[in-house]
C-alpha positions in Angstrom: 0.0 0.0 0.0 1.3 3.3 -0.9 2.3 5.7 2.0 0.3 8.4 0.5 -3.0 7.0 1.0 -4.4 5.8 4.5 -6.3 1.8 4.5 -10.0 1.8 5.1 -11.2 -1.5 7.0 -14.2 -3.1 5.2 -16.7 -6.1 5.8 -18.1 -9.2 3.6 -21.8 -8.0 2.8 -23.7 -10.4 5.2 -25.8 -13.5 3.9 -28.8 -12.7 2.9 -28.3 -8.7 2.8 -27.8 -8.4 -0.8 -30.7 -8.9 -3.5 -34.3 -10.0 -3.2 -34.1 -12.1 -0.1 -34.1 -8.7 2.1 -37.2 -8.1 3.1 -38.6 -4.3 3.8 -37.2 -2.5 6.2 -37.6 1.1 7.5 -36.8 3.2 4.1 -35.6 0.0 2.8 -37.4 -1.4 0.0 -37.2 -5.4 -0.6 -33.9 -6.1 -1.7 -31.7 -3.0 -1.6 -28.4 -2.8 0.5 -28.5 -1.2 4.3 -25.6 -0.9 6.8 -23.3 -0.2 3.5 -21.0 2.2 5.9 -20.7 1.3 9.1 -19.1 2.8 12.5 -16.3 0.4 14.5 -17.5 1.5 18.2 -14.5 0.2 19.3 -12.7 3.3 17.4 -14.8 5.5 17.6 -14.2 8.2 19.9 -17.3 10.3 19.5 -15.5 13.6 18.0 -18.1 14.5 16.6 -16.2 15.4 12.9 -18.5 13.0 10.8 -21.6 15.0 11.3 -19.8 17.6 10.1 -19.8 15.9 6.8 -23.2 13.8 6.8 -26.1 15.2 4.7 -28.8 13.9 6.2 -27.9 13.9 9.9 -27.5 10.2 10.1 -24.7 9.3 12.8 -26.1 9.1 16.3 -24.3 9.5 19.6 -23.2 12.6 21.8 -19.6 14.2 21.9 -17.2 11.8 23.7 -19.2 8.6 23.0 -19.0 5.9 20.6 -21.1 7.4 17.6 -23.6 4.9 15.2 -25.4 5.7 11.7 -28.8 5.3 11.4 -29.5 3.1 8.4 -33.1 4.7 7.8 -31.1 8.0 7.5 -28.2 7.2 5.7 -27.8 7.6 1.9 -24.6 5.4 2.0 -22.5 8.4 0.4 -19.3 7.8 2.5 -18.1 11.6 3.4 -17.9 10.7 7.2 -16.2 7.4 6.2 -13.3 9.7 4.2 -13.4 12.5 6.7 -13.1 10.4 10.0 -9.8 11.4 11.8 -9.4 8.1 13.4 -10.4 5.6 10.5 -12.9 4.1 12.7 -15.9 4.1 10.0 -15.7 1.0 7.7 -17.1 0.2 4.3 -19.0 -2.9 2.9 -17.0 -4.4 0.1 -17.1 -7.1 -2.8 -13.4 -7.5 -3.7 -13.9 -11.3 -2.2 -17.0 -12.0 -4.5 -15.3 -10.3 -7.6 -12.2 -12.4 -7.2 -14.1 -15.7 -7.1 -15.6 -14.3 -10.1 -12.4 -14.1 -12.0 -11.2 -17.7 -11.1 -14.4 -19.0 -12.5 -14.1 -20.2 -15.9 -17.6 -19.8 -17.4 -18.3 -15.8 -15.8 -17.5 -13.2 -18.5 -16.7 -10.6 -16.1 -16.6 -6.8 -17.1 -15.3 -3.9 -15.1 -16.8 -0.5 -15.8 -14.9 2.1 -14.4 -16.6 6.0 -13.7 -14.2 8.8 -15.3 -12.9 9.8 -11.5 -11.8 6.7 -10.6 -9.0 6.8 -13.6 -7.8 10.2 -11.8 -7.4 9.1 -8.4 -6.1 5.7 -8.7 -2.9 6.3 -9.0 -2.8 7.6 -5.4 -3.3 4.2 -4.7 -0.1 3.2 -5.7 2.1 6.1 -4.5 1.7 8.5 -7.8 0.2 11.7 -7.8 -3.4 12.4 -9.0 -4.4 12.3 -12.6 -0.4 10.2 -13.1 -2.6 7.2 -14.3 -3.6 6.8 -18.1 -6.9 4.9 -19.3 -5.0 2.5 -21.3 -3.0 1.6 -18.2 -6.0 1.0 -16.6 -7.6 -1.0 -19.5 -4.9 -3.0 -19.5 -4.8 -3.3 -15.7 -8.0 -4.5 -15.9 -7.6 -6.9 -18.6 -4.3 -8.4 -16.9 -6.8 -9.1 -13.9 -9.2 -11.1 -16.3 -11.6 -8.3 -16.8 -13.8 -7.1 -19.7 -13.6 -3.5 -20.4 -16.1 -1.2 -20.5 -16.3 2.1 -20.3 -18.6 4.2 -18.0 -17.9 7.0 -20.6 -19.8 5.2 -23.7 -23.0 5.1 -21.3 -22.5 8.3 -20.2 -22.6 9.1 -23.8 -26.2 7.9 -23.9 -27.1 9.4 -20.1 -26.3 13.1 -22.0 -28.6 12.0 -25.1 -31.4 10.5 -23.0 -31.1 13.6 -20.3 -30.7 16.1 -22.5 -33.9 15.1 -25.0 -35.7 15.1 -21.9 -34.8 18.1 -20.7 -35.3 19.4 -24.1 -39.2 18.2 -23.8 -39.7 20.1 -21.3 -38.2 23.1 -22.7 -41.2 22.6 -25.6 -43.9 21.7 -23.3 -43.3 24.2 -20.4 -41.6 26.7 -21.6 -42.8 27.3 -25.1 -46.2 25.9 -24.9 -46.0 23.4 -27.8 -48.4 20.2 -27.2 -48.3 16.6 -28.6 -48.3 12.9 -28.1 -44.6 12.7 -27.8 -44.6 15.3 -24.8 -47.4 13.8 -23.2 -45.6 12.0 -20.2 -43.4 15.4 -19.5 -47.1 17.5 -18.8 -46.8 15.2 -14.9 -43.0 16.1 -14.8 -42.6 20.0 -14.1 -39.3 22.2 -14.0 -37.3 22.9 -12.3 -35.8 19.8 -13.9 -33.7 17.7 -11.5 -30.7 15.5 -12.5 -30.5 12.2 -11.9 -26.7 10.4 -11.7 -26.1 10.8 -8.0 -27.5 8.0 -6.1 -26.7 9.7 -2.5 -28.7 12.7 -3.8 -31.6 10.5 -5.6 -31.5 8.7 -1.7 -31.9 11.5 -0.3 -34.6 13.6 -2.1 -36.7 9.7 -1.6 -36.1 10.1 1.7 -36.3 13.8 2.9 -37.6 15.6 0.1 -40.6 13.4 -1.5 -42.5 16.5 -3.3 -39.1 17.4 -5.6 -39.7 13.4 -7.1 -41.8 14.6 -9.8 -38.8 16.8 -10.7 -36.2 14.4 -10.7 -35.1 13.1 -14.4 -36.2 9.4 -15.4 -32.9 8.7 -16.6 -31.0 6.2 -15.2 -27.2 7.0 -14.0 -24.7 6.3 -16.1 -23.4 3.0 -14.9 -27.0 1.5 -14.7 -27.6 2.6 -18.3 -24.2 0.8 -19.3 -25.5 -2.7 -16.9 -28.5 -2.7 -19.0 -26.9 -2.3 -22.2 -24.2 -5.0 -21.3 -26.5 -7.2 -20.7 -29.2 -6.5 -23.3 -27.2 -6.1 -26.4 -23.3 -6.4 -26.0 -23.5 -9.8 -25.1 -25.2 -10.8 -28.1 -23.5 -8.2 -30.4 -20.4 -7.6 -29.4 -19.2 -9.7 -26.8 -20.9 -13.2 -28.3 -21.7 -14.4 -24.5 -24.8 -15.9 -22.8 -26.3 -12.6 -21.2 -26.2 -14.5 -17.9 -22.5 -15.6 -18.1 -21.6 -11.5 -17.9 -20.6 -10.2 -14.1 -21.0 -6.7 -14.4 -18.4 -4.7 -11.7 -18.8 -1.3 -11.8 -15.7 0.7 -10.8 -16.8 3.7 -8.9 -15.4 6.6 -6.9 -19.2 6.5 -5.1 -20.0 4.2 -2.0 -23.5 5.2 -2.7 -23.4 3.1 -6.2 -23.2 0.2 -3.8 -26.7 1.2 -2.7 -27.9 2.3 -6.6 -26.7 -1.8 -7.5 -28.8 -3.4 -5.2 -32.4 -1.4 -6.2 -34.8 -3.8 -7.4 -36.0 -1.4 -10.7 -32.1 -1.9 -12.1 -32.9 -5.2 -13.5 -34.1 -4.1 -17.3 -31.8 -6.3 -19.1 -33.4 -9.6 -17.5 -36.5 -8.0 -17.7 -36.3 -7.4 -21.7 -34.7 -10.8 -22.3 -36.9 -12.9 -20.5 -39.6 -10.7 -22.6 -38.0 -11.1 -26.0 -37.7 -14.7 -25.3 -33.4 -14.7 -25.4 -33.2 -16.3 -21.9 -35.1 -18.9 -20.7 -38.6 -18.2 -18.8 -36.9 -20.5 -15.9 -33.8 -18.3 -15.7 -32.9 -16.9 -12.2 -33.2 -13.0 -11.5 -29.9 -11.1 -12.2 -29.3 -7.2 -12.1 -27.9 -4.8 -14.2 -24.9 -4.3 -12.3 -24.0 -7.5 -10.2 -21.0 -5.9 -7.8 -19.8 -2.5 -7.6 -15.8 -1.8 -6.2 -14.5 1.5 -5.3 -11.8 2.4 -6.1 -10.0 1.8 -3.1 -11.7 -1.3 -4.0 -10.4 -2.4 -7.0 -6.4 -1.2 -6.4 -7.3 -3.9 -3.2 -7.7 -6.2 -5.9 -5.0 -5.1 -8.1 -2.2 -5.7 -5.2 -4.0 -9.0 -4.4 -3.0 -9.5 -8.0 0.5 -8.2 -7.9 -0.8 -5.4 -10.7 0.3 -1.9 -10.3 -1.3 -0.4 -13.2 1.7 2.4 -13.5 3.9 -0.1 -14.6 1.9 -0.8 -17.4 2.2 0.0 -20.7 0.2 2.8 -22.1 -0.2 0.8 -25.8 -3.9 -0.1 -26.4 -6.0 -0.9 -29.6 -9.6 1.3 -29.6 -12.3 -1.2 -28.6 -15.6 -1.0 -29.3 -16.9 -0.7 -25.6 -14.3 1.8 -24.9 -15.6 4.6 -27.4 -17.2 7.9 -26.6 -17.1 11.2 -27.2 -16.1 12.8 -23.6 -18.9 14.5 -22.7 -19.2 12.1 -19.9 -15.1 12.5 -19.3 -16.6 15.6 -16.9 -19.3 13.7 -15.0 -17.0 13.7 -12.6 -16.5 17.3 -11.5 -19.4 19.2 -10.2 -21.1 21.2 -13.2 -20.4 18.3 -15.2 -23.7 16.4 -16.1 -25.2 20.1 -16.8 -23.0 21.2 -18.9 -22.9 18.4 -21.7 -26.6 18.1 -21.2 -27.1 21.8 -22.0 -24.6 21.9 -24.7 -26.8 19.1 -26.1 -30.1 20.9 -25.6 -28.8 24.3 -27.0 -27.5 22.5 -30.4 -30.6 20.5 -30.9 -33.0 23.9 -30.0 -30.6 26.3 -31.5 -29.0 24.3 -34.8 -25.5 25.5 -33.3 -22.9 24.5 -31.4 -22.3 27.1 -28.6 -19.5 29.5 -28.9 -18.1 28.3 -25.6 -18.3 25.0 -25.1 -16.8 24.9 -21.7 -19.7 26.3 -20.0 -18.3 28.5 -17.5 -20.4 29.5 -15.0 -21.9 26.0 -14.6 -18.8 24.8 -12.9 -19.2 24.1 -9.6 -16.1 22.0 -7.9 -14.9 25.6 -6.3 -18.3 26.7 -5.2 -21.1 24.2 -3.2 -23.6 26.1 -4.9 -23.4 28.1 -8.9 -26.2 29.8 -10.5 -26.3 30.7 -14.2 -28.4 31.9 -17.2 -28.0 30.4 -20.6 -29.6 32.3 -23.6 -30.6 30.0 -26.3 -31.7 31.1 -29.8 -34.4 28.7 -31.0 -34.2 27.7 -34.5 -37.7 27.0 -34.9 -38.8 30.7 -33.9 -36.6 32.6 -36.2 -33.8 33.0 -33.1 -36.5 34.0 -30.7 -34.2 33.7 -27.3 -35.0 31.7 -24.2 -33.4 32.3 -21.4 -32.7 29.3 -19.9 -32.0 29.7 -15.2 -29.8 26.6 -13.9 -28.1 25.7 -10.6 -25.5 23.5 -9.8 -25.3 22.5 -5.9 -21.9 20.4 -4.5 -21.8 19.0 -1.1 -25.9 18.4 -0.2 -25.3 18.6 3.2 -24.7 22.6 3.1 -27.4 23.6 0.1 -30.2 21.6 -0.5 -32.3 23.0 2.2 -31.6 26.5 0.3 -32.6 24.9 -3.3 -35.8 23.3 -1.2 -36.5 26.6 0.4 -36.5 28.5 -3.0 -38.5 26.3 -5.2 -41.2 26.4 -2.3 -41.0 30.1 -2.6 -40.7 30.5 -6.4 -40.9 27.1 -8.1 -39.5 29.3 -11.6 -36.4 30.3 -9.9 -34.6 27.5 -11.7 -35.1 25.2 -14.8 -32.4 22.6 -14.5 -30.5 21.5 -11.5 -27.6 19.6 -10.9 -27.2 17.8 -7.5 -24.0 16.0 -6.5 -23.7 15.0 -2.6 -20.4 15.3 -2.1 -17.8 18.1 -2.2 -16.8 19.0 -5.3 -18.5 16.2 -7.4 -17.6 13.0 -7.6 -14.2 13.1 -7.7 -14.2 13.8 -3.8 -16.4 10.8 -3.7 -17.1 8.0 -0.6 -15.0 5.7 -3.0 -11.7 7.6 -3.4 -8.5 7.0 -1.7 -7.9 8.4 1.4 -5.6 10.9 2.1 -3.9 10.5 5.9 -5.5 13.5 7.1 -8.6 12.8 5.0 -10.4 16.4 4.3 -11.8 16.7 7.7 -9.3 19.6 9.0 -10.7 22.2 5.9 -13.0 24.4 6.6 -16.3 23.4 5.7 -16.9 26.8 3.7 -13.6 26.6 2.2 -13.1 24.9 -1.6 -12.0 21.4 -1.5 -9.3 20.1 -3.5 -9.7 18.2 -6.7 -8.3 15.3 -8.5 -9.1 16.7 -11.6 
């Protein structure tokens, strides 16, 4: 382990905890995950620094005494887990499951790593942020006994389907236009939600139950890419019985542990059992079937004896490793909005904007950044919309001020982006831990990046 980065302690999921033989349980629907992140009370010295950090005011216990997290609070994001001073807060893990996986002969097993995680592994293995090229992690991957594929080529797909749908509300809401094919956006009102960050998704379920009508319907990125595994690069690409591929998704996100184990993420088995490619007998499989961080994965890498910087940096395109890198910036805060709104103003305006690199949208320096976008529509002789969005960092601090606001003017905003932790992604649950974690920054200051 390198020096650089401090270990996190982690536990086997218990029997029975994963999939659809857990039953209901406080805001725990049948089959999803609880007790992902967990307090050691044997550490724990009640200091009080992971409320600091929690969004949802989850972790129990006065100051001085052993804390605890309630799991009908917790939206499994990891930011007290990363910030705890004393490494006393641990993290469920599937390395053990994933590396059974890859001794067994007939499982096709694919990883699908999130943009982030190919900034910050290098930490891992005493290089600096951002040291680590893709290929090296391909490669990495592949040396493991992996499949690749890319969280980038779905996130390709997350921008078309997000962005056509915020597009139909544009048309429907803001310019009046009626139809068949704007129909089901006439029950879905802006301001217009995004829909990527699992932790935030949680935690509007949870807390915030009136802003679900404003929430995208896309899925996340990775769920998108489980489905379309599944569903059509086994049988087009890859050549493989659809329920021979292990999908591992390769996150910087604790909360995608959570996002795995929802029962709705199971499309691909859904449509094949439909379609009549599997048989009607077949057992229930999910889109995503284990989900490493990526503390996780450079676990498994060193079980392996794989440092991926010694790799060579050589790799031939693939076909499951192309995209266009609007997803590349999922990863920072500001990200999802602005390739979704460069999306939406070609398609209303015919033209790609002057500045691409939407500006104002960025949000990794501030929790919270407001913006208006003017948009010339095409279709109305370059009548211009003016288009209000907000991108919020770090849930814990702002979305009781985005809550407030909507209650107070629901057109202060049309499009929101909502990332839970600090900075986006790249400052996820998942990432490597620095020795001093983050928790000695003040909680108003910026946070560093990775990227």
């Amino acid at each position: 382990m390198s020096e650089n980065v401090s270990k996190i302690r982690t536990f086997a999921p218990p029997i029975g905890a994963r999939g659809y033989g857990a039953e209901f349980e406080g805001t725990h629907r049948k089959g999803e995950l609880r007790g992902i992140i967990r307090i050691d009370q044997e550490n724990c010295v009640g200091c009080d620094t992971c409320k600091a950090f929690c969004p949802t005011e989850a972790i129990n216990g006065a100051l001085g005494v052993a804390h605890s997290i309630s799991t009908n609070r917790c939206v499994a994001c990891g930011q007290c887990l990363v910030n705890c001073p004393f490494g006393a807060i641990e993290q469920m893990s599937f390395v053990d499951e994933v590396m059974k996986k890859l001794d067994d002969p007939k499982s096709f097993v694919v990883a699908h790593p999130s943009p982030a995680v190919r900034v910050s592994i290098a930490e891992e293995f005493g290089g600096k942020p951002g040291d680590l090229t893709i290929n090296r992690l391909y490669n990495a991957f592949e040396k493991a006994g992996f499949h690749n594929y890319d969280v980038n080529f779905a996130a390709d797909q997350t921008i078309l389907e997000e962005g056509t749908e915020f597009i139909k509300k544009v048309r429907y809401w803001l310019l009046g236009e009626r139809g068949e094919d704007l129909e089901h956006v006439s029950h879905h009102p802006f301001p217009h939600f995004t829909s990527c960050c699992p932790a935030w998704v949680k935690n509007a379920e949870t807390f915030h139950p009136q802003l679900l009508p404003h929430i995208s319907g896309a899925k996340s990125p990775i769920q998108m890419g489980g489905a379309l595994a599944k569903a059509w690069a086994a049988e087009f690409v890859w050549k493989k019985d659809p329920r021979d591929v292990y999908m591992v998704a390769v996150t910087p996100c604790t909360a995608k542990i959570f996002e795995a184990s929802r029962p709705e993420f199971d499309s691909a088995y859904e449509y094949l059992k439909e379609e009549g490619k599997i048989p009607a007998n077949t057992n229930h499989f999910p889109d995503i079937d284990a989900v490493l961080t990526a503390r996780d994965i450079a676990e498994l890498f060193k079980r392996k004896g794989i440092n991926p910087l010694e790799l060579s940096d050589e790799r031939a395109e693939e076909t499951m490793n192309t995209y266009t890198g609007a997803g590349t910036i999922f990863g920072n805060s500001g990200g999802v909005m602005e390739a979704a709104l460069r999306t939406a103003y070609f398609i209303l305006s015919g033209k790609e904007l002057s500045n691409p690199d939407i500006i104002p949208v960025r949000g990794y320096e501030n929790d919270m950044v407001e913006a208006k976008i003017p948009i010339p529509l095409k279709e109305r002789g370059g009548e211009i919309i003016e288009v209000k969005v907000a991108v919020v960092n770090g849930a814990s601090r702002n979305i009781q001020n985005i809550v407030q606001k909507l209650t107070e003017n629901k057109n202060e905003y049309h499009f929101i982006e909502v990332m839970n932790c600090p900075g986006g992604c790249v400052n996820g649950g998942g990432q490597p831990v620095q020795p001093m974690g983050t928790s000695w920054l003040h909680p108003l200051l910026p946070l560093p990046l990775r990227a």
